[in-house]
N, C-alpha and C positions, 0 to 999 in steps of 0.2 A: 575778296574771297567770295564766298555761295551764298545760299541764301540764310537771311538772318536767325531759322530756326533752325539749322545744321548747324550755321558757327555759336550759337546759343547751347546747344546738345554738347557738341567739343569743347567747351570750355567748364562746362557744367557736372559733366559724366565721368567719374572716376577711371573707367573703362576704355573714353578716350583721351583723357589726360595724360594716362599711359603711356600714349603712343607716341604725344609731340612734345607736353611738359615734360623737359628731361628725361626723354623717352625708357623705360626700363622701369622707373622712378613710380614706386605703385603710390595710389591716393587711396581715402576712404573719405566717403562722404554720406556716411549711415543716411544724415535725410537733408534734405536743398530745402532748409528754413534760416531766415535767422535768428543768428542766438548760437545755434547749432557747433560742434568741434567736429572738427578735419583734419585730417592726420595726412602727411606727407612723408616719404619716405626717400631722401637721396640717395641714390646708389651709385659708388663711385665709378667712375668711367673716363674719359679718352678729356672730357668736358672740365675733370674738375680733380682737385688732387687729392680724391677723399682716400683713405687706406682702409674704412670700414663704411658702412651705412649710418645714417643720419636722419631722426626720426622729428620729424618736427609738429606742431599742434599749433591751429589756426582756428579763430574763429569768424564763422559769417557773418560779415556786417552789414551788406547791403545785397541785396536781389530785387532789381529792378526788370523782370523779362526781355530781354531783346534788346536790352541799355546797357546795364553796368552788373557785373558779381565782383566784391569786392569780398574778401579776407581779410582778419588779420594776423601775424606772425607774432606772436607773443615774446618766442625768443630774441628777437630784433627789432619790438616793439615798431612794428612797420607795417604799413595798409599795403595791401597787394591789390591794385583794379583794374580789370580787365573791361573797358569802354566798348562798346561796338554802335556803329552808326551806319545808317545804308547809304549808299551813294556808288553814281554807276553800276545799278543792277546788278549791284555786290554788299558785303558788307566790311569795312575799315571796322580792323582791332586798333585799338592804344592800349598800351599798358602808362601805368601811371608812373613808373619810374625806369632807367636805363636799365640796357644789360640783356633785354631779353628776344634781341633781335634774333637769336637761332631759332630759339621756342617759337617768336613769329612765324618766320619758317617751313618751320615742322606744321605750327598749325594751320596757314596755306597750305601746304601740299597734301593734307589730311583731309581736308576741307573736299580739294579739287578732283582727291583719288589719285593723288601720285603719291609717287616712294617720298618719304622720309629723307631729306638732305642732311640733317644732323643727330644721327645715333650715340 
């Protein structure tokens, strides 16, 4: 992907989580501390077989700059960690667990200034 304070900003910014997390799907992330609540909001779409939206509440557990922002999911008692590491004049996401290869995706193509693969 770009360089590591771009893919740092998108993965950070309520504004472009927007765009590739579940794209449509708004966040709130009043302030980037930990401790801090985050509210996610799924809205059902082509992705998922929701019939209404689905408002979920996460808290920051780690903010490492330019490393790791993890969350966690209270309702599914789950750590959510988004890794980044530079290599090749780019920077490599992990996420800590499956499933989230579309999201990858999206946030490559966000990254790079292309369209959106998965709406």
């Amino acid at each position: 992907m770009g360089k590591k304070e771009t893919v740092w900003n998108a993965i950070t910014d309520a504004n472009k989580l927007l765009h590739w997390y579940a794209p449509g799907s708004p966040w709130e992330i009043p302030n980037l501390h930990v401790g801090e609540k985050v509210f996610f909001t799924l809205m059902p779409s082509d992705h998922n077989n929701l019939t209404e939206k689905i408002t979920m509440s996460l808290i920051i557990e780690i903010i490492n700059p330019y490393r790791e922002f993890s969350l966690y999911l209270d309702s599914q008692q789950m750590l959510i960690s988004f890794m980044l590491d530079e290599e090749n004049n780019g920077t490599r996401v992990t996420i800590n667990s499956g499933g989230f290869n579309e999201s990858l995706a999206n946030l490559k193509a966000l990254v790079e200034g292309k369209e959106i693969p998965f709406i």
